[in-house]
C-alpha positions as a printed Julia matrix, in Angstrom:
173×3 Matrix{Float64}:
 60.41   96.41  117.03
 60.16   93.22  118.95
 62.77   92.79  121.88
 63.54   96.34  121.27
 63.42   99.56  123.09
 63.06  103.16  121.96
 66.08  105.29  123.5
 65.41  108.63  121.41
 64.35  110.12  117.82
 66.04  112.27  115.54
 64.17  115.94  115.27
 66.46  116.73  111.92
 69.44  118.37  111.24
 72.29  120.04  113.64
 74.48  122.83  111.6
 75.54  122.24  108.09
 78.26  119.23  108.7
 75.77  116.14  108.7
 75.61  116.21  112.72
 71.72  115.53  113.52
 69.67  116.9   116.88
 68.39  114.06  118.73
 66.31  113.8   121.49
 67.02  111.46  124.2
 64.07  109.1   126.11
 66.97  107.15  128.39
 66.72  108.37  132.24
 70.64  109.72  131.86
 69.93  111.84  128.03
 73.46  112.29  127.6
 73.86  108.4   127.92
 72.23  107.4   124.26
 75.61  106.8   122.29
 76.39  103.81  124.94
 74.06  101.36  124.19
 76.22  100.56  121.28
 74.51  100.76  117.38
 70.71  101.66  117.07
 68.36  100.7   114.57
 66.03  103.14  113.2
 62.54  102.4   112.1
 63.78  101.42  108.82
 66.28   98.47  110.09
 69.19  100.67  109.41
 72.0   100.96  112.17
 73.69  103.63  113.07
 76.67  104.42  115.68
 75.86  107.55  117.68
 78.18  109.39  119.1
 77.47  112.5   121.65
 79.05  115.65  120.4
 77.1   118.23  122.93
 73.94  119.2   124.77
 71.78  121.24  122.7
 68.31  123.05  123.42
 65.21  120.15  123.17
 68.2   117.22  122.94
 71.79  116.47  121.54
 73.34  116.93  118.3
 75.22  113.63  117.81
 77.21  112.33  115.04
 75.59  109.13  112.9
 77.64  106.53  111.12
 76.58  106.94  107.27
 75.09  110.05  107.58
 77.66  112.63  106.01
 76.05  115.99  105.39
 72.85  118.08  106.41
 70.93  116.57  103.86
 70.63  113.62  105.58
 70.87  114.31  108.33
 67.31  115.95  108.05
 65.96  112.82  105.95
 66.26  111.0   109.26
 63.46  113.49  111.08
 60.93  111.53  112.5
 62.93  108.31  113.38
 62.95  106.84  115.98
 66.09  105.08  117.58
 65.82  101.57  119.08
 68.15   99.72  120.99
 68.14   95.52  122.16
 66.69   95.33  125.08
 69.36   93.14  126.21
 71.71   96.26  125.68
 69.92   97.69  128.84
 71.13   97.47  132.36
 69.2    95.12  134.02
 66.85   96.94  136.85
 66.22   96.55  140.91
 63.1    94.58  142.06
 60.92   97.95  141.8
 61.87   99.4   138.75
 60.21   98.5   135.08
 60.97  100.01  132.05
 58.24  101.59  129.94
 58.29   98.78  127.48
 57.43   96.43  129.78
 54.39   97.9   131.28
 52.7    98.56  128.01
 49.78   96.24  126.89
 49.88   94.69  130.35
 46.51   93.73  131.82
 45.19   96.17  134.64
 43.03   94.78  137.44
 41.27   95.95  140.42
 42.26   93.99  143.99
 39.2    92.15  143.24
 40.32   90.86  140.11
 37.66   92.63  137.51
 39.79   93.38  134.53
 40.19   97.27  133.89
 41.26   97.25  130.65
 45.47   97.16  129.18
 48.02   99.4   129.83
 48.29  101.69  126.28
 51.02  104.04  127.25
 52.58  105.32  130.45
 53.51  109.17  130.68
 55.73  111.3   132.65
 55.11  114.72  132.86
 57.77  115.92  135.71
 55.64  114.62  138.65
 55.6   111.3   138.25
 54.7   108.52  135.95
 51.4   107.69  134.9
 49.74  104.77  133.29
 47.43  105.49  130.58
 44.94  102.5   130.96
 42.13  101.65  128.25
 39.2    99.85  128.96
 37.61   97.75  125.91
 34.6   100.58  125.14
 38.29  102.65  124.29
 37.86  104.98  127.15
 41.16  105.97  128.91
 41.81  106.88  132.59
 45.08  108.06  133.94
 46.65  106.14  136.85
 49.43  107.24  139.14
 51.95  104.72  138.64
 53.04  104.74  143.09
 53.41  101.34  144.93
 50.09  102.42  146.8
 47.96  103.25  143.86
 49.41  100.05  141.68
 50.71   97.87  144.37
 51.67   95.07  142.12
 53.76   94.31  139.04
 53.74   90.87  138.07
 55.68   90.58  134.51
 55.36   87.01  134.41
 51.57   87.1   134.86
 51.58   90.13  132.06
 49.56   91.61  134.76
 49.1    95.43  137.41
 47.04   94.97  140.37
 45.42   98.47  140.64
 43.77   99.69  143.93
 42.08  102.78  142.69
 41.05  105.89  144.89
 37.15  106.42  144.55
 35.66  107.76  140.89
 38.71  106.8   138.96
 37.16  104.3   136.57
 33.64  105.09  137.68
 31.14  107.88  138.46
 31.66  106.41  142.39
 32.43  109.15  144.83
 32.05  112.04  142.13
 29.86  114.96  144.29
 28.13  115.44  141.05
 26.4   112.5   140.61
């Protein structure tokens, strides 16, 4: 969804009174209900309220959705909010959305290929970068690995430690 940011999914159903388990992608979870109505997928909005933390996410209460039922007809969805919705960020900070499908480039300016994801897997975030032949290489997103941002440009200047998008520096070569 253009100008739009994913802030969670529903994983199904919550209990047996239409509440749904949803798992929240903002950086405070519990913080998904203020961003005011979502959109799912499907265009629909929906006003979620927080009821309680839950194991793997929240079980929230959605506008229109009365009973179990459908609750769990809504698995799979993902929740999107306006992008203008979202606090605006320091000088440093980027959301996720706004790295992806940016062009990555080495400090000499040879094109590395576009940002296709970035990940976080507890010890930081990393971009997922694919070159044109499809390959992918994993790059710690820190200010001395990716030095600059430049959103206007659509651009990440990348100043990669030996090997990481060649066979340079690998012992076994």
């Amino acid at each position: 969804m253009k100008d739009h940011v994913c802030l969670g999914a529903v994983m199904g159903s919550y209990g047996v009174k239409g509440e749904a388990r949803v798992k929240s992608f903002c950086a405070d979870p519990a913080s998904i209900g203020d961003y005011g109505a979502l959109t799912d997928d499907t265009g629909r909005q929906y006003k979620v309220t927080v009821l309680r933390p839950i194991k793997g996410g929240y079980a929230v209460r959605m506008s229109g959705v009365p009973h179990k039922e459908a609750a769990d007809a809504l698995r799979g969805r993902r929740l999107w909010a306006p992008r203008t919705a979202l606090p605006d960020l320091a000088d440093d900070e980027y959301y996720h959305s706004d790295l992806i499908g940016l062009t990555a480039v080495d400090t000499g300016g040879v094109d590395l290929g576009r940002i296709h994801a970035v990940h976080d897997h507890g010890a930081g975030d990393l971009l997922e970068v694919r070159a044109q032949g499809g390959a992918s290489v994993l790059v710690p997103f820190t200010r001395a690995i990716v030095p600059t941002v430049d959103l206007q440009a659509r651009r990440v200047v990348i100043d990669p430690p030996a090997g990481l998008f060649s066979d340079e520096g690998d012992p076994e070569t």
